[in-house]
Steps between C-alpha positions, in 0.01 A plus 500: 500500500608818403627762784316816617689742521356630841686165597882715420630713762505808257536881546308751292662570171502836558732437764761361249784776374534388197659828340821521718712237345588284808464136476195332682304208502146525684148389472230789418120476458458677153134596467350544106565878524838424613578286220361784257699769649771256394444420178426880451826615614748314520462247213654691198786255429347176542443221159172504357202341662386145383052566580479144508730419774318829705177347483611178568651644801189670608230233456741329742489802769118556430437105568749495793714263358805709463754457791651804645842543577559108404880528458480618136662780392481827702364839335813697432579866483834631411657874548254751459217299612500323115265207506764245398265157526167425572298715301276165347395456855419809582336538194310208585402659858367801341240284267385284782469783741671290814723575746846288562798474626864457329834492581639853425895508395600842472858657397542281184772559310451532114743225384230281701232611269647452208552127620166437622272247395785385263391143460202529370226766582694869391573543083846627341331780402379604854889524629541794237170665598519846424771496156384541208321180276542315812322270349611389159855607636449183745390261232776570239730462821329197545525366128869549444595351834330166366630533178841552602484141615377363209133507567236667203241565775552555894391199702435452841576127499477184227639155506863535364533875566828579666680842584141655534600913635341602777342814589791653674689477165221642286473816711860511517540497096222778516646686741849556365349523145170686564562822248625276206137247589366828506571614161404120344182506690394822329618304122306231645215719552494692125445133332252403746326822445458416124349138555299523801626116589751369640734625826747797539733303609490242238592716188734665761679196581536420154707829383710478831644134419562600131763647630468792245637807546299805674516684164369181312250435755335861488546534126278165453263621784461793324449340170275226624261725662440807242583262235804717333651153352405435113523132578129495627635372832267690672212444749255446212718192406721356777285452798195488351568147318541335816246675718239476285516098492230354701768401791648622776899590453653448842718778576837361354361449181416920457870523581599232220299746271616823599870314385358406195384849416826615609693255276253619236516845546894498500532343162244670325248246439179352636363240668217312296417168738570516872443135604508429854777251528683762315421736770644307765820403338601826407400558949648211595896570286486909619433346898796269434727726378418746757515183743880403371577864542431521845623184627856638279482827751416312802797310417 
């Protein structure tokens, strides 16, 4: 049975000083206004809120089966007050209009944030909350890590996979390269634009392990998307073969056509049938080349 929380030797949260700084660990009773104050104010850099976990969380306050202060993880607030974890509950609280009590760790330092939740609950994306294209940033991150060990499409897990990255190297790759992602995201973006299909990071991906120059890379961008080429390798042509098939492309195979449009492009001629198989080779050789080539630096 679950816990009441009248059950918890508590203070009132408003009690709690959670704007000084200074490390604590106590047990509050946070009322529903509490927790909206809270979400209000102090939850400006927190990831993005999944509704269905929220409302799963509140039918289980509304029907008392949610156990308060049960050992899982406290509500955390870092310098400034900054709600650093804890938001889904209190989220939750708010919708089910009940009163609780959590564990309340104050004075968390930021490198725990970004840390947080790493297994399996917090995104890439929501460790660069805040920069710009977070988002598609964190995929393309995401992409090349995988790819850079061979792999056309990031896995979690499948019989035979070895040397899967983990997390911690993904945001590491982003973070060191985050402006250059940047700029491929945006490329990524312009092609995606023209189509309507497929993923950012995809077409992104694709350019990046060409391992074109910046100037060939922007001058095929360019030409791709306002169609300045005389080759017709333009979105009326390319992309439009494939996507218009009555299948769905997984993401690698958008990349295998954005090379062959490239290819196309560069030597001035077009592309008349775009086969699938056809699509995937010409993925699967630019991943292993891009695959030899870092395994060469690592090296």
């Amino acid at each position: 049975m679950a816990r009441d929380y009248r059950q918890i030797a508590a203070v009132p949260f408003d009690t709690v000083d959670i704007m000084s700084g200074a490390k604590h660990l106590v047990s509050a009773v946070v009322t529903p206004l509490d927790a909206e104050r809270l979400l209000r104010a102090h939850n400006s850099e927190n990831r993005r809120i999944n509704q269905n976990t929220v409302h799963r969380y509140a039918a289980m306050m509304k029907n008392g089966e949610w156990d308060w202060c049960d050992g899982d993880e406290a509500i955390k607030f870092g310098q400034g007050g900054v709600l650093r974890n804890g938001q889904h509950r209190l989220s939750a609280q708010v919708i089910a209009n009940v009163t609780g009590a959590y564990d309340i760790r104050t004075g968390v330092p930021t490198e725990s944030y970004k840390v947080m939740d790493s297994g399996m609950k917090r995104v890439i994306a929501d460790y660069f909350q805040g920069r710009d294209n977070a988002v598609n940033v964190s995929a393309l991150a995401n992409r090349l890590v995988f790819a850079a060990r061979g792999y056309i499409e990031p896995v979690n897990s499948f019989k035979g996979a070895m040397d899967i990255p983990s997390r911690d190297e993904v945001i590491a790759f982003a973070e060191d390269n985050y402006d250059e992602l940047l700029q491929y995201a945006r490329y990524g973006t312009r092609i995606r634009d023209q189509h309507g299909k497929g993923g950012v990071a995809a077409y992104a991906t694709a350019l990046y392990i060409s391992m074109l120059s910046a100037d060939e890379v922007d001058d095929f961008v360019r030409a791709y998307v306002e169609g300045e080429d005389c080759s017709g390798i333009t979105k009326q042509t390319v992309l439009k073969k494939l996507v218009d098939k009555n299948f769905k492309p997984r993401p690698h195979w958008y990349g295998g056509v954005t090379l062959m449009a490239y290819r196309a492009w560069h030597d001035g001629r077009g592309v008349k049938v775009l086969r699938e198989p056809d699509v995937v080779a010409e993925y699967k050789r630019a991943v292993d080349e891009y695959h030899r080539l870092c395994s060469m630096e690592v090296v």
